[in-house]
Residue frames as qw, qx, qy, qz and C-alpha x, y, z in Angstrom:
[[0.000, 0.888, 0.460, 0.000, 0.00, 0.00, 0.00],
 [0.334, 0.619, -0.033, 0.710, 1.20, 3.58, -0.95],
 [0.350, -0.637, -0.388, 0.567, 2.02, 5.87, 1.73],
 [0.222, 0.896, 0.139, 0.358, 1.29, 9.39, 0.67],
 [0.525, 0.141, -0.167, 0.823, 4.21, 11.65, 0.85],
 [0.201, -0.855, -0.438, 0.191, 3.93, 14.43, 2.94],
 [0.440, 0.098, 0.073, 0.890, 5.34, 17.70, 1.07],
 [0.070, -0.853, -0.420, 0.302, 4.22, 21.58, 1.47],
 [0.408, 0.549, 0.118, 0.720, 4.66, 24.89, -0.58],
 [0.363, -0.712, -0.308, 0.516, 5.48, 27.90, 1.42],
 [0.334, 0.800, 0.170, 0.469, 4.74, 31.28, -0.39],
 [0.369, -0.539, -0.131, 0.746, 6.99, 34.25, 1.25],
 [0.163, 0.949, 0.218, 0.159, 5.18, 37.62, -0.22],
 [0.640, -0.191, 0.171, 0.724, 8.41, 39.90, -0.44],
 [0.372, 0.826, 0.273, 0.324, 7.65, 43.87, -0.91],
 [0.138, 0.805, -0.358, 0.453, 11.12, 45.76, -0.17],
 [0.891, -0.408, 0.127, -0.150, 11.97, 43.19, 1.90],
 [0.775, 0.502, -0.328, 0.200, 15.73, 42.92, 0.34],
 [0.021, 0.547, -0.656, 0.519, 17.41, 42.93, 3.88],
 [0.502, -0.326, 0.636, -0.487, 15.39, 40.70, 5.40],
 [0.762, 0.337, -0.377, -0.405, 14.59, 38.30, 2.32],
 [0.651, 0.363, -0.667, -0.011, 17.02, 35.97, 2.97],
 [0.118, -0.269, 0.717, -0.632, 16.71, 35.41, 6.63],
 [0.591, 0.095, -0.205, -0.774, 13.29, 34.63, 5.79],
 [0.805, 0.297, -0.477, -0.189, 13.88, 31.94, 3.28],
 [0.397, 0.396, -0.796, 0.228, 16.32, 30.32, 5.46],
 [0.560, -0.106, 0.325, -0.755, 13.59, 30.21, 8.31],
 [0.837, 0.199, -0.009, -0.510, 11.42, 28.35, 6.13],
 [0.757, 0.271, -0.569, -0.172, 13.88, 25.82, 4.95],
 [0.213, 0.321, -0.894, 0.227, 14.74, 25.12, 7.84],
 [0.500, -0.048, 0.412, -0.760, 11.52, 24.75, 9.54],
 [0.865, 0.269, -0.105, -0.410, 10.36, 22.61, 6.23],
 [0.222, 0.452, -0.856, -0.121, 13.20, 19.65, 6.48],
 [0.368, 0.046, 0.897, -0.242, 10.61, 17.49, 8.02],
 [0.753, 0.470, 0.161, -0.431, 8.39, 17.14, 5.37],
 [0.730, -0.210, 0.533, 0.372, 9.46, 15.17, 2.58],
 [0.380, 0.089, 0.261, 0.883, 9.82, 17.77, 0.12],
 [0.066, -0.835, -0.345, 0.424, 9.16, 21.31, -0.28],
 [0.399, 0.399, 0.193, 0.803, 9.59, 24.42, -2.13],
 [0.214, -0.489, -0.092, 0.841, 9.84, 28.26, -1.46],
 [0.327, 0.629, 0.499, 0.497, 7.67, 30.09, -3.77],
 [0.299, -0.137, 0.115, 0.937, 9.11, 33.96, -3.69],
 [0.203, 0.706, 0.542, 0.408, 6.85, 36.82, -4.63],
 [0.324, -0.261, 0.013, 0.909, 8.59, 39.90, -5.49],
 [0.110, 0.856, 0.504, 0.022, 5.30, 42.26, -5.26],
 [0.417, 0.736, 0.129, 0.518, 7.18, 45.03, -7.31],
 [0.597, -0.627, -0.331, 0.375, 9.48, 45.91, -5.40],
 [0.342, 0.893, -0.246, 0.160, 11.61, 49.64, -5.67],
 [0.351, -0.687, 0.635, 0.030, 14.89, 47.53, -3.72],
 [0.388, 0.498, -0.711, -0.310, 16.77, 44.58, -4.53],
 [0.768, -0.021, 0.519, -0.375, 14.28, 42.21, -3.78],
 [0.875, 0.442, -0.117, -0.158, 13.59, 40.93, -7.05],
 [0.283, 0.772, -0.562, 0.087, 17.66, 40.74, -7.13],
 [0.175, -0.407, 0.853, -0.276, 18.37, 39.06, -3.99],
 [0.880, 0.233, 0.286, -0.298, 15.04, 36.48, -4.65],
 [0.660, 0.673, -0.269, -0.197, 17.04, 35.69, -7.85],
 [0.041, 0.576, -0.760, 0.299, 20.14, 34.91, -6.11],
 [0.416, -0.188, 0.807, -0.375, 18.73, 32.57, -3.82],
 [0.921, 0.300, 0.144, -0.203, 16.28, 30.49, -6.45],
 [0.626, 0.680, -0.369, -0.100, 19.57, 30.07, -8.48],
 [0.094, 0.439, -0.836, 0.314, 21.82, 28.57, -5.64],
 [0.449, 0.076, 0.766, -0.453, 18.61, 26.31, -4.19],
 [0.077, -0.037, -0.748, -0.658, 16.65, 24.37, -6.89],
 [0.182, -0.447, -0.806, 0.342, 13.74, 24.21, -4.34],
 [0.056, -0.570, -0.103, 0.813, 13.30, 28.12, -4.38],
 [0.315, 0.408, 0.582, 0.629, 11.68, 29.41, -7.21],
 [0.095, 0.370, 0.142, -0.913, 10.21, 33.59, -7.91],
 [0.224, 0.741, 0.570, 0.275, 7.41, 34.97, -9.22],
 [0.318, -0.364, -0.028, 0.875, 7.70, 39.00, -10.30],
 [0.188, 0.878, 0.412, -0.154, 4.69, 41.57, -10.20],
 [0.434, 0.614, 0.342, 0.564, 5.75, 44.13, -12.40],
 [0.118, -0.423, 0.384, -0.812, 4.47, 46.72, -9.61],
 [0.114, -0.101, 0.682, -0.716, 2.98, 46.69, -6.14],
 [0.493, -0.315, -0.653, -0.481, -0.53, 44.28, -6.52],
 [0.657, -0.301, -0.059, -0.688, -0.82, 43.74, -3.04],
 [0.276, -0.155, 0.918, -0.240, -0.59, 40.67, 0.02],
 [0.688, 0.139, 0.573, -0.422, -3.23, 39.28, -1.37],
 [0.636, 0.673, -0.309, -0.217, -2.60, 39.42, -5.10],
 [0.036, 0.609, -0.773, 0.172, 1.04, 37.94, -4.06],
 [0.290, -0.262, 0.919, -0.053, -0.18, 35.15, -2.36],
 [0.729, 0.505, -0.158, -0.434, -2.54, 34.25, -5.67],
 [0.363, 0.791, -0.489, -0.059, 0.36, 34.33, -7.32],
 [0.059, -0.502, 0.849, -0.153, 2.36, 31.99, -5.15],
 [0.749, 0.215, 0.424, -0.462, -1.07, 29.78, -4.72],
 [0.688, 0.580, -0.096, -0.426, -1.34, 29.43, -8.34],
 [0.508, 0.636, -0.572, 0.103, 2.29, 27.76, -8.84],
 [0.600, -0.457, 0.529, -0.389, 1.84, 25.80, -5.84],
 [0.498, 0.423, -0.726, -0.214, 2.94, 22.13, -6.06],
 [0.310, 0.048, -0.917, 0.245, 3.01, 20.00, -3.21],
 [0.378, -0.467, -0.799, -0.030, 0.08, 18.65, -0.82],
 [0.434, -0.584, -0.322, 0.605, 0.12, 21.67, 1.68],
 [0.257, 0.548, 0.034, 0.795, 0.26, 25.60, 1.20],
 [0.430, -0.742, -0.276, 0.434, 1.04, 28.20, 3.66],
 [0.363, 0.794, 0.016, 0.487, 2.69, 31.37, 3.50],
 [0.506, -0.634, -0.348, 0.471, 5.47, 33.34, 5.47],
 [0.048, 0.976, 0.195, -0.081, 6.25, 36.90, 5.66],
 [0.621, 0.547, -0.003, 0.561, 9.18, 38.02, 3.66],
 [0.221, -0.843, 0.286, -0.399, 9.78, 40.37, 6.94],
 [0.569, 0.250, -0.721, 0.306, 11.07, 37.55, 8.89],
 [0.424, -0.511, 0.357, -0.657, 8.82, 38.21, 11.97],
 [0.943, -0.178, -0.153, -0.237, 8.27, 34.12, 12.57],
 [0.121, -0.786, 0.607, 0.015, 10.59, 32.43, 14.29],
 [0.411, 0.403, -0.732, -0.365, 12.20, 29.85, 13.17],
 [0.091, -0.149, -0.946, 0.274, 11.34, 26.79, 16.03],
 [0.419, 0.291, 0.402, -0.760, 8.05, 28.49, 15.92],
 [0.586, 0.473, -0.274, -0.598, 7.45, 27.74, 12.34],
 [0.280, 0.336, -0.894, -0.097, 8.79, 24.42, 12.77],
 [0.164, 0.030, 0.778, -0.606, 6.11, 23.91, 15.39],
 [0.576, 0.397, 0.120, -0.704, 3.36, 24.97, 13.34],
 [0.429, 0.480, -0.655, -0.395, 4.58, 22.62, 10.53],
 [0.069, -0.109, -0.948, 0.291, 4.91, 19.50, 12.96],
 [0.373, 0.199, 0.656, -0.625, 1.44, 19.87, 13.45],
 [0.484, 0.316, -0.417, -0.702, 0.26, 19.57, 9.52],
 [0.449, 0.023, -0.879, -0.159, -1.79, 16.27, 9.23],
 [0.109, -0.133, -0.792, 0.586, -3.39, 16.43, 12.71],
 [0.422, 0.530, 0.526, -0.515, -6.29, 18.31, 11.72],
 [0.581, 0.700, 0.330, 0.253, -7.95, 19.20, 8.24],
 [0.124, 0.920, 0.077, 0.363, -6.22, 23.05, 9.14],
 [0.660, -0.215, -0.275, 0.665, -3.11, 23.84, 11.15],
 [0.127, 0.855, 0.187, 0.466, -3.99, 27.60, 12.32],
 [0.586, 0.062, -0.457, 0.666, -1.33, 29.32, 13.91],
 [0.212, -0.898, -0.192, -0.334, -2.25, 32.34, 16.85],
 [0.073, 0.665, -0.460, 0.583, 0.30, 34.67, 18.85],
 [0.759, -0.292, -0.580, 0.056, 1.58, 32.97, 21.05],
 [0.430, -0.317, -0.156, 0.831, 3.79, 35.77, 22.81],
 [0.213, 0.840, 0.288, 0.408, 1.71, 38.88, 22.06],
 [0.350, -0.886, -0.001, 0.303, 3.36, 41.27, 24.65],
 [0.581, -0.208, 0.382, 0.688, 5.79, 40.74, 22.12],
 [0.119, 0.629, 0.328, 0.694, 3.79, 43.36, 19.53],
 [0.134, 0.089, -0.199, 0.967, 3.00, 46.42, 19.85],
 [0.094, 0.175, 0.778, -0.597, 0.34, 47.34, 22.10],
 [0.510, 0.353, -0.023, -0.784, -2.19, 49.19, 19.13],
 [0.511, 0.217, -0.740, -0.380, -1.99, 46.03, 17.31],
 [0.152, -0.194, -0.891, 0.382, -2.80, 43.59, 20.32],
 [0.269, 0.270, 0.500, -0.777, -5.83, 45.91, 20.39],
 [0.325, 0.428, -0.382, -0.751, -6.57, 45.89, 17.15],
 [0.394, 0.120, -0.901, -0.139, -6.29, 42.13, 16.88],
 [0.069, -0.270, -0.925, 0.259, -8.84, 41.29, 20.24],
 [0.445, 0.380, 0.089, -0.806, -11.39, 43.49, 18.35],
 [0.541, 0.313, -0.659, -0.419, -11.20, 41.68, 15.20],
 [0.408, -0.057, -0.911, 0.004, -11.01, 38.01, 17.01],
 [0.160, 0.274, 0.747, -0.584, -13.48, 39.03, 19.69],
 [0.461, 0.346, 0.149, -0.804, -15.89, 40.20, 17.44],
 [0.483, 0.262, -0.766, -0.334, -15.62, 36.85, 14.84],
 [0.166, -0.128, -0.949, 0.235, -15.93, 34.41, 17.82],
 [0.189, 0.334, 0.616, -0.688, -18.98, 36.27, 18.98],
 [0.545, 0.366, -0.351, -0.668, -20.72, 36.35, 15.25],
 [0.722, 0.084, -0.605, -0.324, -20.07, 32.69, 14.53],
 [0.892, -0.400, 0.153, -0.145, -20.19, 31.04, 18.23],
 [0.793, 0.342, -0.331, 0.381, -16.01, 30.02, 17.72],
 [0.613, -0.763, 0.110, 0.170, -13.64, 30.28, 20.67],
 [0.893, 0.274, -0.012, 0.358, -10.51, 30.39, 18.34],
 [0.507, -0.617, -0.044, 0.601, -7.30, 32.93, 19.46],
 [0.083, -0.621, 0.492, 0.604, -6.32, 34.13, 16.19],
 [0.717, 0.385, 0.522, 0.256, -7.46, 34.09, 12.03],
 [0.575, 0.806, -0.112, 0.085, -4.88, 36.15, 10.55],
 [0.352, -0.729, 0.554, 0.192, -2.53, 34.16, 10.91],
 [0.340, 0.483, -0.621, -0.516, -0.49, 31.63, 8.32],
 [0.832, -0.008, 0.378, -0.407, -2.87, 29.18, 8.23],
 [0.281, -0.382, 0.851, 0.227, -2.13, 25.46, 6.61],
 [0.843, 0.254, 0.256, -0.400, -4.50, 23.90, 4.15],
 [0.651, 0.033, 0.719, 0.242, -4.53, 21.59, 1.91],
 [0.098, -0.352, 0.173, 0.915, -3.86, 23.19, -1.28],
 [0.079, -0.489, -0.770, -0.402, -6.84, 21.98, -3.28],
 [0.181, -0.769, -0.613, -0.014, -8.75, 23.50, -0.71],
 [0.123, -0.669, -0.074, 0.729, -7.00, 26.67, -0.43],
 [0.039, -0.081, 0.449, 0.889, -7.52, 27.29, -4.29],
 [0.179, -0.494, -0.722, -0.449, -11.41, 26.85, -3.69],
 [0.343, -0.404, -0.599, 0.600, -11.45, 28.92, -1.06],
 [0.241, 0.919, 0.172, 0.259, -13.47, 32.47, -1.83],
 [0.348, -0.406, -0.010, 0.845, -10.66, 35.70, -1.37],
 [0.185, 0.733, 0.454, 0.472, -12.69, 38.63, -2.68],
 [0.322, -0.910, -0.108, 0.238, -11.04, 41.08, -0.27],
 [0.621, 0.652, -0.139, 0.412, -7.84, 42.59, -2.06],
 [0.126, -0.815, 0.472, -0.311, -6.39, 43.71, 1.43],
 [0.010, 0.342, -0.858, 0.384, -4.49, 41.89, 4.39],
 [0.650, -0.020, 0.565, -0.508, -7.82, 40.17, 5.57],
 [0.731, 0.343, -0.420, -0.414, -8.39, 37.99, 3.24],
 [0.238, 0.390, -0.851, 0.257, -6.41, 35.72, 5.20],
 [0.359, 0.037, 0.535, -0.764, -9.48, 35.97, 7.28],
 [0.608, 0.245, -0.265, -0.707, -11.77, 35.40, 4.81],
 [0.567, 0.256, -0.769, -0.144, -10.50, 32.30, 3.63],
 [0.028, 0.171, -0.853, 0.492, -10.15, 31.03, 7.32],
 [0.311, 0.157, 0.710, -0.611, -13.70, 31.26, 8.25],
 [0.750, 0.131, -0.192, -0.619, -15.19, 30.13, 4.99],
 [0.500, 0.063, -0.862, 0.056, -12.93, 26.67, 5.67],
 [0.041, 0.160, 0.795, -0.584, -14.13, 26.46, 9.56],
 [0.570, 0.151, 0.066, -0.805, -17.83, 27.67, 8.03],
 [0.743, 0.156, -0.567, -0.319, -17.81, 24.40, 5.10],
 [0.905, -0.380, 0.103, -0.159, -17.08, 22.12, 8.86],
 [0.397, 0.715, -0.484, 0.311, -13.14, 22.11, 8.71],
 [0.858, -0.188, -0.304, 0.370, -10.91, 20.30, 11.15],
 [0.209, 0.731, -0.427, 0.489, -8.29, 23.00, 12.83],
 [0.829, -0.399, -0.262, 0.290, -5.65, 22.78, 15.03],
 [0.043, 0.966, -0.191, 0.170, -4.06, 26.00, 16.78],
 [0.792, 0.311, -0.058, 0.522, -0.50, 26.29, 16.94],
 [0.589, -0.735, -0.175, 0.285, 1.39, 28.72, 18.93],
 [0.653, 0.521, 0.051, 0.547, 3.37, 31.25, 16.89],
 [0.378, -0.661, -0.006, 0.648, 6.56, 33.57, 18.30],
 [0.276, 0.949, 0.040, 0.150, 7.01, 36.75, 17.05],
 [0.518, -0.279, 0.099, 0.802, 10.44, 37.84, 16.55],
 [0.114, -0.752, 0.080, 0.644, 11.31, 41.49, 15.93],
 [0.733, 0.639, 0.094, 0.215, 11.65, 42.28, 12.02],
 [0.731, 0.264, 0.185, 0.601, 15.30, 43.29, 11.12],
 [0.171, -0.062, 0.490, 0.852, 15.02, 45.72, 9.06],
 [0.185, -0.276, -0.468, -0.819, 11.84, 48.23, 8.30],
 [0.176, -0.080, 0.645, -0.739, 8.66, 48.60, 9.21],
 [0.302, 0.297, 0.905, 0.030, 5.57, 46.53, 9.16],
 [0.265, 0.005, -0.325, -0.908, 2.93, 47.51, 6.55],
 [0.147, -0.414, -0.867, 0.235, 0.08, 45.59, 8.32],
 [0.149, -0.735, -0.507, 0.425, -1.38, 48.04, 10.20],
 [0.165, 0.112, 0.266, 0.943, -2.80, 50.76, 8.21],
 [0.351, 0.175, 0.468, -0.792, -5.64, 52.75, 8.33],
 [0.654, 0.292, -0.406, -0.568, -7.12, 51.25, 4.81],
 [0.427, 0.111, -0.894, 0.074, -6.10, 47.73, 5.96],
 [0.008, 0.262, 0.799, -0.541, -8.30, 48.30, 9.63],
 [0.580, 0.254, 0.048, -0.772, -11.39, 49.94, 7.53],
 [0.610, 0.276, -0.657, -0.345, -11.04, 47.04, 4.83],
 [0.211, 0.025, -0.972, 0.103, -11.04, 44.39, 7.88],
 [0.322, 0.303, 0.636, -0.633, -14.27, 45.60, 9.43],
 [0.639, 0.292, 0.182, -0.688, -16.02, 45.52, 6.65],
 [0.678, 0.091, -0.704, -0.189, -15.24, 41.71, 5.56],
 [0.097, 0.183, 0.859, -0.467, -16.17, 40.82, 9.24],
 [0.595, 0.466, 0.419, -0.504, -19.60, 42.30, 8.61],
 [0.649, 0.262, -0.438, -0.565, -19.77, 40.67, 5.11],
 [0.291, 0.204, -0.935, -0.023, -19.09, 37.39, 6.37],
 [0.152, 0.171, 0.719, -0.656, -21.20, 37.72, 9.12],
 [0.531, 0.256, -0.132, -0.797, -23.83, 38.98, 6.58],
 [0.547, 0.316, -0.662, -0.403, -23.37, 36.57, 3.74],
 [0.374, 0.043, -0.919, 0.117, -22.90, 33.24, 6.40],
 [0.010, -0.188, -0.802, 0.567, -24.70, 33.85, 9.18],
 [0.368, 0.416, 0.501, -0.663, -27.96, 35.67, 8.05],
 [0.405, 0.483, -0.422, -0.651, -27.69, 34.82, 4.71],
 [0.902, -0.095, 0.419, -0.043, -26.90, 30.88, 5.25],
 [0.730, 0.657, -0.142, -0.125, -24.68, 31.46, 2.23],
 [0.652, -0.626, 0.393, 0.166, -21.54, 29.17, 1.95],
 [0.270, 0.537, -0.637, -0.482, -18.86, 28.11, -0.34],
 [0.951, 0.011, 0.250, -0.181, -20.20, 24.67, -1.92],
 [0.686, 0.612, -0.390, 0.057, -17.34, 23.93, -3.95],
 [0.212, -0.656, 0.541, -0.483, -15.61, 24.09, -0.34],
 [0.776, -0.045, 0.471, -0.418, -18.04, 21.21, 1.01],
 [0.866, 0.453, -0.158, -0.141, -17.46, 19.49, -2.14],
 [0.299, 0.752, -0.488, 0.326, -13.49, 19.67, -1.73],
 [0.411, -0.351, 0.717, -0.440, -13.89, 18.37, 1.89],
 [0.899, -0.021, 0.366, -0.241, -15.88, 15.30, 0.65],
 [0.521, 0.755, -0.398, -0.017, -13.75, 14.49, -1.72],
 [0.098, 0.626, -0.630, 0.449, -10.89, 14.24, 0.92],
 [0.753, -0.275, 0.366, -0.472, -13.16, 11.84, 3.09]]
């Protein structure tokens, strides 16, 4: 009898990120040596440094590594499309070309990939952010768990699916939630999850581009669509439900 291999793509969005690119990547590979194969899927969202450059550099010395290059600036969500689309192996996730994961953290989250349908990571060390964001974030997750009855810590974070089911997933937000989106149409279609503990380490080098004011208008209003569309609408993804039987 076959044993199915267990392998995972890991997208790393990457916008001026050319100091901290490679610290990144090395993160991920190491985190990914348990699995039995992987790739790095780069996405140099148009950058004006030497991302694109230093991405290059590193796909050419690692045959595992491989770029994709937006032209200009599309966007965290566009990006991880992009990296979606060119996925390969049984798994997709994404880390942050800032390098804010650490590395035994990400290895933790990984070790856990097979245990449920979803491996969803949440802060494990928030005192380690900054304090407007920790606020920002137990609005957003206090106000999800109390829409759909869910007790969960954290859904923007780099969740694990199976990649079939993360390309049937809906993303019709174009900001940073989307991450959201996706999360609670899989836990909506009767997903599996298992949280994960993720450390925050300090970026390098710049500053985060999270937390904007267009990124915290753009997440309240895909909480109240979801809330709209799922809960008083009854309206889910079927293709989702379809995806999950499938897998049964």
């Amino acid at each position: 009898m076959a044993v199915s291999r267990r392998t995972i793509s890991v997208i790393v969005p990457a916008c001026n990120e050319a100091r901290n690119l490679e610290a990144a990547v090395d993160t991920v590979i190491e985190a990914a040596r348990s699995f039995d194969d992987f790739e790095v899927l780069i996405v140099n969202d148009g950058s004006a440094d030497e991302t694109g450059e230093v991405a290059d550099r590193l796909a050419a010395a690692d045959s595992r590594i491989h770029v994709v290059h937006h032209e200009s600036n599309q966007g965290f969500a566009a990006a991880y499309g992009s990296g979606l689309g060119r996925a390969r192996m049984q798994y997709v996730t994404f880390a942050p070309g800032d390098n804010e994961i650490a590395s035994t953290s990400l290895a933790e989250i990984f070790d856990a990939v097979g245990k449920a349908d979803l491996v969803v990571p949440y802060h494990g060390t928030p005192w380690k952010r900054a304090f407007y964001r920790r606020i920002l974030t137990w609005t957003c997750v206090t106000q999800i768990n109390a829409f759909f009855g869910w007790h969960l810590h954290y859904f923007q974070g780099p969740t694990v699916y199976p990649t079939a089911l993360a390309r049937v997933l809906p993303r019709t937000t174009r900001g940073f939630f989307f991450i959201t989106e996706m999360l609670v149409y899989a836990l909506a279609a009767g997903c599996t999850s298992v949280e994960v503990p993720l450390i925050h380490q300090e970026r390098a080098y710049g500053r985060s581009k999270a937390v904007a004011l267009a990124n915290i208008v753009d997440a309240e209003k895909t909480i109240l669509r979801l809330w709209w569309q799922i809960r008083l609408l009854g309206r889910k993804a079927p293709v989702v439900q379809d995806e999950l039987l499938q897998r049964v």
